[in-house]
C-alpha positions as a Markdown table, in Angstrom:
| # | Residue | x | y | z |
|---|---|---|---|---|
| 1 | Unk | 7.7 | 20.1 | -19.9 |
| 2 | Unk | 6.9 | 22.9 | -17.9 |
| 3 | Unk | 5.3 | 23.3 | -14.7 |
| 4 | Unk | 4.3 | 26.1 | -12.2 |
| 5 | Unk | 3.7 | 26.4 | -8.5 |
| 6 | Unk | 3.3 | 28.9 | -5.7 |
| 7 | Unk | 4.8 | 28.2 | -2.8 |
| 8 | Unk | 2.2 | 28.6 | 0.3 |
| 9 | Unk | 2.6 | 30.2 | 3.7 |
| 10 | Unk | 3.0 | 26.9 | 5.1 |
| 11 | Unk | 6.3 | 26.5 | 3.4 |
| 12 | Unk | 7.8 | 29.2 | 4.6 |
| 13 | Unk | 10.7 | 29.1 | 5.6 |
| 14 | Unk | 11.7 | 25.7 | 4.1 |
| 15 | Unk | 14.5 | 24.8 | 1.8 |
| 16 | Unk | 14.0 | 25.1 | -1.9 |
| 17 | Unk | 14.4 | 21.3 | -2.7 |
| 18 | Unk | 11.9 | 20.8 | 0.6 |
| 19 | Unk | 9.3 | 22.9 | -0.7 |
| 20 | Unk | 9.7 | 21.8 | -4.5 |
| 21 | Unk | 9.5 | 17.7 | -3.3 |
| 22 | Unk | 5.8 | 19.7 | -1.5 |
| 23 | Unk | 4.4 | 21.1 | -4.9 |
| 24 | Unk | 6.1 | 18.5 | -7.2 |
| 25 | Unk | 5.2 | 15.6 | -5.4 |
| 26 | Unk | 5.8 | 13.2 | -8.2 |
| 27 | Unk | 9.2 | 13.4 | -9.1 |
| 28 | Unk | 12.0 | 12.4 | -6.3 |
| 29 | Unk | 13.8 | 15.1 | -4.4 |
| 30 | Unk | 16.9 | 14.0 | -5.8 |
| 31 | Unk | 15.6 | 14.9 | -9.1 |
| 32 | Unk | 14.4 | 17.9 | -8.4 |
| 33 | Unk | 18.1 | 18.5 | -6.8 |
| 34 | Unk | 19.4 | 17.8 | -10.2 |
| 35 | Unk | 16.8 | 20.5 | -11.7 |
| 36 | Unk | 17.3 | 23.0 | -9.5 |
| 37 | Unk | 21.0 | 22.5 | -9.3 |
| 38 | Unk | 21.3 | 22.8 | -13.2 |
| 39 | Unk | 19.1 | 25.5 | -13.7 |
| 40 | Unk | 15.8 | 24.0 | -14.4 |
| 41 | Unk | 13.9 | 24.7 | -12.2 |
| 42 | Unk | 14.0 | 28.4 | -10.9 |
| 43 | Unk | 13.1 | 30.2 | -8.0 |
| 44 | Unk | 11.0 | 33.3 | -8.8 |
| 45 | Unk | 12.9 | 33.7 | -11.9 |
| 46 | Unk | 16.2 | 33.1 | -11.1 |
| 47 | Unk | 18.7 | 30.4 | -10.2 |
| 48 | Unk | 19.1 | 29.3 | -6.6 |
| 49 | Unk | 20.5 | 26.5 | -4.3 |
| 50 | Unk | 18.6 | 24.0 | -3.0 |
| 51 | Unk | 19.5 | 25.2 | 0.2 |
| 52 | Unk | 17.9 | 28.3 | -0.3 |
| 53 | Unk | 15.2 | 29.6 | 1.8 |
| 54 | Unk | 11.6 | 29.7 | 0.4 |
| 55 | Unk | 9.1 | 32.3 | 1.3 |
| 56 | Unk | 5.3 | 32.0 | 1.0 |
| 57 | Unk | 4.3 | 33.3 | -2.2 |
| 58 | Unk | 7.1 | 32.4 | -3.8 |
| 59 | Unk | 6.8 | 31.0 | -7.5 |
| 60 | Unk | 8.9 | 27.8 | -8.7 |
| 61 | Unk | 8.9 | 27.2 | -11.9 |
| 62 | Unk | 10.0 | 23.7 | -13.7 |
| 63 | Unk | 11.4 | 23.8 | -17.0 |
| 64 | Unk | 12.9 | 20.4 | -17.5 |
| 65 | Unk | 13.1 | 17.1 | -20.1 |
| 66 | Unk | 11.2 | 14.4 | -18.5 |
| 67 | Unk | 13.4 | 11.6 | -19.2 |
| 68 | Unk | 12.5 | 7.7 | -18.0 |
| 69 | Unk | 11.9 | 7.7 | -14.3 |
| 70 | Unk | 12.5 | 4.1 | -14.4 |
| 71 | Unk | 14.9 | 1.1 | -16.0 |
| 72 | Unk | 13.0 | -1.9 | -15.2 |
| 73 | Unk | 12.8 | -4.4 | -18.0 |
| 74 | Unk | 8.7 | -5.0 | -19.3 |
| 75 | Unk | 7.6 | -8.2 | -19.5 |
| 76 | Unk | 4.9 | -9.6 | -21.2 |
| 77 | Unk | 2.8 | -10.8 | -18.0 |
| 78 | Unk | -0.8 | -11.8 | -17.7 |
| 79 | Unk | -2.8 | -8.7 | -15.5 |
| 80 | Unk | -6.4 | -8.7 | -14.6 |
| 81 | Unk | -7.1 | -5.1 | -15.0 |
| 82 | Unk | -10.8 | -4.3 | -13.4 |
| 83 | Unk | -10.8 | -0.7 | -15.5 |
| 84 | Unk | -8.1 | 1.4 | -17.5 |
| 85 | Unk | -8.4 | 4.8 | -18.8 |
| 86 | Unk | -5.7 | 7.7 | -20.1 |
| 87 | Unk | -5.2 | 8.3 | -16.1 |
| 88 | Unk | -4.7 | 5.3 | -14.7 |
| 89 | Unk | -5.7 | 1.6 | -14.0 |
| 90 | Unk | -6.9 | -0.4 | -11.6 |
| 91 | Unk | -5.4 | -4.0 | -11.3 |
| 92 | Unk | -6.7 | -7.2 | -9.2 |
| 93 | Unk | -3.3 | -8.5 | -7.7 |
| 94 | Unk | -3.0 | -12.1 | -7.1 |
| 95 | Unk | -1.4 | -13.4 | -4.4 |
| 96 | Unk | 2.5 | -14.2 | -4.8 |
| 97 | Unk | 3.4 | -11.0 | -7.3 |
| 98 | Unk | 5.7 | -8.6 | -6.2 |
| 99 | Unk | 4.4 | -5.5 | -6.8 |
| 100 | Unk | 7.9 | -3.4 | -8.2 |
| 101 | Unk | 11.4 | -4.7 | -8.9 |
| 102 | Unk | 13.9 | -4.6 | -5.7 |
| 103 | Unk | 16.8 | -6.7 | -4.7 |
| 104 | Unk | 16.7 | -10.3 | -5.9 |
| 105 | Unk | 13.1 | -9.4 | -7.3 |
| 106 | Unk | 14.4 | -7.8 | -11.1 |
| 107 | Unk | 11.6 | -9.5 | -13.3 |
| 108 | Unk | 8.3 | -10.7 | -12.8 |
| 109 | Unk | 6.5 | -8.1 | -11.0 |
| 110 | Unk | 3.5 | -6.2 | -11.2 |
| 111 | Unk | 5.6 | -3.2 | -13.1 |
| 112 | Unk | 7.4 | -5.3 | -15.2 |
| 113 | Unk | 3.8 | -6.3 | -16.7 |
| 114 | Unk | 2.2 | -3.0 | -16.5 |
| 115 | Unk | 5.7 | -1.5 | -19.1 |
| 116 | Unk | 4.8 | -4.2 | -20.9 |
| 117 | Unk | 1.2 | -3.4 | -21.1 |
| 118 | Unk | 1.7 | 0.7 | -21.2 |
| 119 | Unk | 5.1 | 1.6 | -22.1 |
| 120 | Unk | 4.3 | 5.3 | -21.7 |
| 121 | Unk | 4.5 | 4.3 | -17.8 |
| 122 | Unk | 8.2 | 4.5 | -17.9 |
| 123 | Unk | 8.2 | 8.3 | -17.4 |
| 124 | Unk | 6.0 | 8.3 | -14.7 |
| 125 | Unk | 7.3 | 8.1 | -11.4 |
| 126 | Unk | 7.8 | 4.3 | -10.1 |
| 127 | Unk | 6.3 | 3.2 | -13.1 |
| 128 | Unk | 2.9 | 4.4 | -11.9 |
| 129 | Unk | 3.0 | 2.9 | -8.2 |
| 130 | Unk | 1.5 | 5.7 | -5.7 |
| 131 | Unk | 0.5 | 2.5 | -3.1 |
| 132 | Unk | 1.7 | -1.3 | -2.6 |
| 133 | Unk | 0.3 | -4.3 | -1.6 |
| 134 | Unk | 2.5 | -7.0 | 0.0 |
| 135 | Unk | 3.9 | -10.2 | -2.4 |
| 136 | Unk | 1.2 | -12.2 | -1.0 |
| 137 | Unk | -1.2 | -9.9 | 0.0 |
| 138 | Unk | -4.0 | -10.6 | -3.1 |
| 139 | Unk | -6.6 | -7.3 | -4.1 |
| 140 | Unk | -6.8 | -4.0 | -5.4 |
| 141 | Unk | -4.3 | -1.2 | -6.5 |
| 142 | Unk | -4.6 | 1.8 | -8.2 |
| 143 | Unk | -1.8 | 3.1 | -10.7 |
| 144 | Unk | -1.4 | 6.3 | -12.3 |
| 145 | Unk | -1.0 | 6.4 | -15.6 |
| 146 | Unk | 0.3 | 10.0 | -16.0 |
| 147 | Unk | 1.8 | 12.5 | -14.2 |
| 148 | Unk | -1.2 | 14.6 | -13.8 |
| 149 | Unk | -2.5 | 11.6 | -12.4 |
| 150 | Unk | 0.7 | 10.5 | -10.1 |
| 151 | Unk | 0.3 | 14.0 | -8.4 |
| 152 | Unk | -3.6 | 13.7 | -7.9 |
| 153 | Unk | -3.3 | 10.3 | -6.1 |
| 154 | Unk | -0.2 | 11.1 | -4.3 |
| 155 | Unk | -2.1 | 14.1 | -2.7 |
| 156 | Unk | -5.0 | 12.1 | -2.1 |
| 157 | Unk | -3.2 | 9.7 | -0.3 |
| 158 | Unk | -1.1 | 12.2 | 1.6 |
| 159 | Unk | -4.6 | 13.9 | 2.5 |
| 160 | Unk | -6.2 | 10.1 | 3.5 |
| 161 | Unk | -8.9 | 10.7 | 1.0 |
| 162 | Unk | -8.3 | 7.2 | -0.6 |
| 163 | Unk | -10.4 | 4.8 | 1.1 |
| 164 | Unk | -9.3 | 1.1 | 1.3 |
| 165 | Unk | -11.1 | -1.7 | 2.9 |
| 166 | Unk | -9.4 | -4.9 | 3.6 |
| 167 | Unk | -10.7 | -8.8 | 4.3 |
| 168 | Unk | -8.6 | -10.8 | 6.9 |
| 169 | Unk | -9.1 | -13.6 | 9.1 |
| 170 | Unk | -7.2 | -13.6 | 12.4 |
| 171 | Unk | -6.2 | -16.0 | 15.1 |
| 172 | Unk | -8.5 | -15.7 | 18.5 |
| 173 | Unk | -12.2 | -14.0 | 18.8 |
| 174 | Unk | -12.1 | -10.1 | 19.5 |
| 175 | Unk | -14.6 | -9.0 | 21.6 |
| 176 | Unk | -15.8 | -6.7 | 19.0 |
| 177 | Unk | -14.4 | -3.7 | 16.3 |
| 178 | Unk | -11.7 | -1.5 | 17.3 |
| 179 | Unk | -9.2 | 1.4 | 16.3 |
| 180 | Unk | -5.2 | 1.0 | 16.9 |
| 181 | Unk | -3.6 | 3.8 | 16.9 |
| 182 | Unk | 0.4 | 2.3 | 17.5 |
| 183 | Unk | 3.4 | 4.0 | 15.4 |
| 184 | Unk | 5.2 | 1.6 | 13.5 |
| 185 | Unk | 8.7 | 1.0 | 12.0 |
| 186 | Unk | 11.7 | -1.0 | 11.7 |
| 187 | Unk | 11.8 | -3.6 | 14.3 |
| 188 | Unk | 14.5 | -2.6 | 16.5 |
| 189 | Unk | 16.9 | -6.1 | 16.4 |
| 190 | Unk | 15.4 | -7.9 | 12.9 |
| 191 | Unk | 15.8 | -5.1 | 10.1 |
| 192 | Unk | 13.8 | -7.3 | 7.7 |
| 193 | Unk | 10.6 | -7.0 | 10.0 |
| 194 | Unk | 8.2 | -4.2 | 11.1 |
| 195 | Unk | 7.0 | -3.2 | 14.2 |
| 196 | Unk | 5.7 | -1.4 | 16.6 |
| 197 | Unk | 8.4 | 1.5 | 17.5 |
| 198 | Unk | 6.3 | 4.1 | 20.0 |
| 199 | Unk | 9.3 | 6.5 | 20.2 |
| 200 | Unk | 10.6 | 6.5 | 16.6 |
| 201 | Unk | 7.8 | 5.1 | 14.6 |
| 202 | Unk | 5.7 | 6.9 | 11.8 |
| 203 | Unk | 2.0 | 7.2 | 13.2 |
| 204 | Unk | -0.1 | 4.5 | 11.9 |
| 205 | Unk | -4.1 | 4.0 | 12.9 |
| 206 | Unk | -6.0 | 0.9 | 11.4 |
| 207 | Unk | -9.8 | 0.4 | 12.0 |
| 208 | Unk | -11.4 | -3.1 | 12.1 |
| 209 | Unk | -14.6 | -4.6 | 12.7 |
| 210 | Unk | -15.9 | -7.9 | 12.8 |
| 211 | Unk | -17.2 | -9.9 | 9.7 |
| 212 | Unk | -17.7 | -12.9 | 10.7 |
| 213 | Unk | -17.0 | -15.0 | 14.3 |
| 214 | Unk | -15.8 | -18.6 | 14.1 |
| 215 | Unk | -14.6 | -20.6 | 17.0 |
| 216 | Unk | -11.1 | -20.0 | 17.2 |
| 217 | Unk | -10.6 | -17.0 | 14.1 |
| 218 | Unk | -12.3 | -14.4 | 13.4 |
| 219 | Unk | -13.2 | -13.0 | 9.3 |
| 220 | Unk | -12.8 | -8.6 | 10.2 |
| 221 | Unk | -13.2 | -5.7 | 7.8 |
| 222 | Unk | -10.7 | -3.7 | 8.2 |
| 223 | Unk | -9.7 | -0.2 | 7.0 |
| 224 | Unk | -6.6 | 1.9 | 6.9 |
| 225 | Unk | -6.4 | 5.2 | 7.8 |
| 226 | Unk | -2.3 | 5.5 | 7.0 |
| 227 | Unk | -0.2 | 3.1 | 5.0 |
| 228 | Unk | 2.9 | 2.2 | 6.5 |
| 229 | Unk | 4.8 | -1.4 | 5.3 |
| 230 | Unk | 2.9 | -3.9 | 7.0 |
| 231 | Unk | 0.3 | -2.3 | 8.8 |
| 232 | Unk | -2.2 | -4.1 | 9.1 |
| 233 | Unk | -0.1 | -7.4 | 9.8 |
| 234 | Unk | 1.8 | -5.1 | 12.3 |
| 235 | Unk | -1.1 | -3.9 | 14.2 |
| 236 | Unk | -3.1 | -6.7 | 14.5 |
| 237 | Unk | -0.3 | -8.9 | 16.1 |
| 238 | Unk | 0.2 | -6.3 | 18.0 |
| 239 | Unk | -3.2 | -6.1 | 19.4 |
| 240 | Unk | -3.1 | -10.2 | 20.0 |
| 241 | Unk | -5.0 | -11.5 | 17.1 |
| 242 | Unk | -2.5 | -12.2 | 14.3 |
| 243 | Unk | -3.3 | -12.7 | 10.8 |
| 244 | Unk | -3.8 | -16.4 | 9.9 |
| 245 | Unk | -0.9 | -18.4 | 7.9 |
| 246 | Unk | 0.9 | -14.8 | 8.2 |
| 247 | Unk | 4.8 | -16.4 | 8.2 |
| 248 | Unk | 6.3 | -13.5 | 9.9 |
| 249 | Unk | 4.1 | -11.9 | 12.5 |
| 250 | Unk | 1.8 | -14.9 | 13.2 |
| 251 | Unk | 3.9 | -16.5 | 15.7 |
| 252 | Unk | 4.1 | -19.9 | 16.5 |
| 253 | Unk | 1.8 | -22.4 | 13.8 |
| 254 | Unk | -0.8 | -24.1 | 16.2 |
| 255 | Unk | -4.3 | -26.1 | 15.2 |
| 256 | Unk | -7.2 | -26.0 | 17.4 |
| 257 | Unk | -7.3 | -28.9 | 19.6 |
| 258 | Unk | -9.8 | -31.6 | 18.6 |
| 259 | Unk | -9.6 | -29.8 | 15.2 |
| 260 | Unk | -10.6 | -31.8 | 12.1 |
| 261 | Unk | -8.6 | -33.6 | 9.5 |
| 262 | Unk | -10.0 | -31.3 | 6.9 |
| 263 | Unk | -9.3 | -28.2 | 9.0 |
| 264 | Unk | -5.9 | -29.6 | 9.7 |
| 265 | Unk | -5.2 | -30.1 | 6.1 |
| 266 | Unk | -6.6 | -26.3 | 5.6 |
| 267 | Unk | -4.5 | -24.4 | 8.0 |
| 268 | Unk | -1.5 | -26.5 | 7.5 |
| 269 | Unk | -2.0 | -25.7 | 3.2 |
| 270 | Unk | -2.8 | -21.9 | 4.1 |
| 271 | Unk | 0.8 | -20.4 | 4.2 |
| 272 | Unk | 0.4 | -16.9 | 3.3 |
| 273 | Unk | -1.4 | -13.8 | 5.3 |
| 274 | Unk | -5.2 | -14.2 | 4.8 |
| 275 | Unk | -5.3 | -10.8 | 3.4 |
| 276 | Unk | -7.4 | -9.0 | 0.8 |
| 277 | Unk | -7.5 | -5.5 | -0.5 |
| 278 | Unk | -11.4 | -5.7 | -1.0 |
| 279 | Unk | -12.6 | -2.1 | -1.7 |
| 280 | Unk | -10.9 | 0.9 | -3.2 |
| 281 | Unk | -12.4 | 4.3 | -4.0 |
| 282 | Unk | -10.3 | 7.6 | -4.9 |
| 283 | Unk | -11.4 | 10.7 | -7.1 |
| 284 | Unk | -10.6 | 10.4 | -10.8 |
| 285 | Unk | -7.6 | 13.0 | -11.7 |
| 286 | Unk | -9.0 | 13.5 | -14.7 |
| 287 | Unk | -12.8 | 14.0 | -14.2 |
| 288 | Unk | -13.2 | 14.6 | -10.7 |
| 289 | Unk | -15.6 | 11.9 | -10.4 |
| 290 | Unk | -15.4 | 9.6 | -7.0 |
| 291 | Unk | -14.7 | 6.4 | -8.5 |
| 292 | Unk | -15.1 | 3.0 | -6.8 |
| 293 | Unk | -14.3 | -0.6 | -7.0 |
| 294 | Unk | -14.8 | -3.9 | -5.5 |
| 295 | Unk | -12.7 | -7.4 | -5.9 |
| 296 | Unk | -14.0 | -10.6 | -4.8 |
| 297 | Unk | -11.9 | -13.0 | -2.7 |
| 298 | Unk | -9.9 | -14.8 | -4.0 |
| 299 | Unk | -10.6 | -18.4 | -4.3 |
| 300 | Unk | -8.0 | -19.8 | -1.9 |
| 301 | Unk | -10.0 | -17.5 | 0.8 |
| 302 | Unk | -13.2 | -18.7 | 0.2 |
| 303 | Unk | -12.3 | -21.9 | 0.5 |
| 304 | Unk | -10.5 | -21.0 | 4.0 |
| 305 | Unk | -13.9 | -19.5 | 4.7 |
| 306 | Unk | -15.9 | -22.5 | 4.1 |
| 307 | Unk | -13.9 | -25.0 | 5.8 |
| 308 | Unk | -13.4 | -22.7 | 9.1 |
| 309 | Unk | -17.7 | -22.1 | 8.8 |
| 310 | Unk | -17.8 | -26.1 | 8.2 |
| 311 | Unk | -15.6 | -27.1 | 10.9 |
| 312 | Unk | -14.9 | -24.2 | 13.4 |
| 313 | Unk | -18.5 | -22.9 | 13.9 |
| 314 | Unk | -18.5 | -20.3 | 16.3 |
| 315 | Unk | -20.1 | -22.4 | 19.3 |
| 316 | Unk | -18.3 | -25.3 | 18.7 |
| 317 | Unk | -15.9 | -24.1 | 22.1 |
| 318 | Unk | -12.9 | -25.6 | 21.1 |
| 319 | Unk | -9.3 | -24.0 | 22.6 |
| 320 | Unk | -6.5 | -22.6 | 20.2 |
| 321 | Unk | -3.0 | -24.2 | 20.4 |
| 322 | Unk | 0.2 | -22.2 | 21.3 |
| 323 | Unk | 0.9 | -18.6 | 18.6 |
């Protein structure tokens, strides 16, 4: 494999690693360490350090053996894949599947299945993963099926030129749409969580608007401008109107007072965010063509929706219990 890039005038002045993890965005810059430091990849011709100061103009050059960028065990999994090509594939995700292998999650997952499925995708970074979705966060991800392709949606992402629209249903009634702009990252005291962190936080803006207005939720588009790990759970607690059955940021369970027995039963069943990646549109590596795609909810949310239309109308006044 071999690979060329020109370092811009906007690297200047960076290390040699820095800038190479800039024009080879899909490999890891510990790889690309490893490259450089054994002579793989040069710098304008010749060996360097990965210390090494870069100037613009500057050509890198990768000469390496691409060997598997992953050692995750493929599964034979079921996957309800909305449209595959030599570039990539786009996969409904159910709610409940973990999207990659991590600690105490080795088998099962969303990559697992797609080795299974493609075993070309073990040399490809992350097994093809450029964007997750949450374990029970249900909808629409894109995966690269080659390198070329990696690097296309990597950039596009970095550049915010993938657009993705989610469905959720919150707890209380905004006044209308908004836009929250609120850095976010490790919660300060519970490692495991996220949140908002104004002073050491990665910027992170979310739009919403509303879908639909019962009396005590609220059904809101809403669309992400970043991707940070929980962002729109994050942002939306944040703001005061948590996502509904959402176990870590949606406080306190309450029912509506008066509520139903059929509501009751609905909430009280309804113990995972109500969160779906609805819409997802990107430009094809390979072609160059805007591609888009659409999944419906997924059942357990329309039956959410039909209950809370059915018995939390928007005028019937009731009050929400305690977040």
């Amino acid at each position: 494999m071999e690979r060329k890039a020109t370092a811009g005038d906007d690297l200047a002045g960076a290390r040699f690693d820095q800038a190479a993890a800039q024009l080879f965005p899909e490999f890891s810059r510990a790889r690309l360490q490893t490259w450089i430091r054994g002579g793989q990849l040069l710098l304008n011709g010749s060996s360097a350090r990965p210390r090494d100061t870069v100037y613009g103009g500057c050509e890198l050059v990768l000469n390496a053996q691409l060997q598997s960028e992953v050692s995750w065990v493929a599964q034979s999994l079921p996957l309800d894949i909305l449209y595959e090509d030599e570039e990539l594939l786009v996969i409904d995700k159910p709610a409940g599947l973990v999207v990659h292998p991590g600690a105490g999650n080795q088998h099962g997952t969303l990559v697992n299945a797609l080795l299974s499925h493609r075993p070309a995708l073990e040399s490809v970074p992350r097994g093809g993963i450029v964007h997750r979705l949450d374990k029970e966060t249900s909808g629409l991800l894109v995966v690269a099926g080659t390198l070329n392709a990696h690097r296309s949606l990597v950039a596009q992402l970095q550049k915010k030129d993938v657009q993705r629209e989610y469905f959720a249903v919150v707890r209380g009634v905004p006044s209308g749409g908004g836009r929250i702009e609120a850095a976010i990252g490790r919660h300060p005291r519970q490692r495991t969580r996220m949140a908002v962190v104004p002073n050491s936080g990665k910027p992170a803006v979310t739009h919403y608007r509303i879908a639909q207005r019962f009396a005590q939720y609220t059904a809101l588009n809403v669309q992400l401008e970043t991707g940070r790990t929980h962002q729109i759970r994050v942002h939306m607690a944040h703001r005061g109107y948590p996502l509904l059955g959402d176990p870590v940021y949606g406080g306190r369970f309450g029912l509506p007072r008066g509520c139903s027995d059929r509501l009751a039963d609905t909430l009280r069943s309804f113990r995972r965010q109500a969160l779906h990646a609805r819409r997802l549109s990107f430009v094809h590596p390979g072609s160059g063509d805007l591609c888009s795609f659409e999944s419906p909810l997924a059942e357990d949310l329309q039956s959410l929706l039909k209950v809370l239309l059915e018995e939390n109308p928007p005028d019937s006044g009731r009050s929400l219990g305690p977040l």
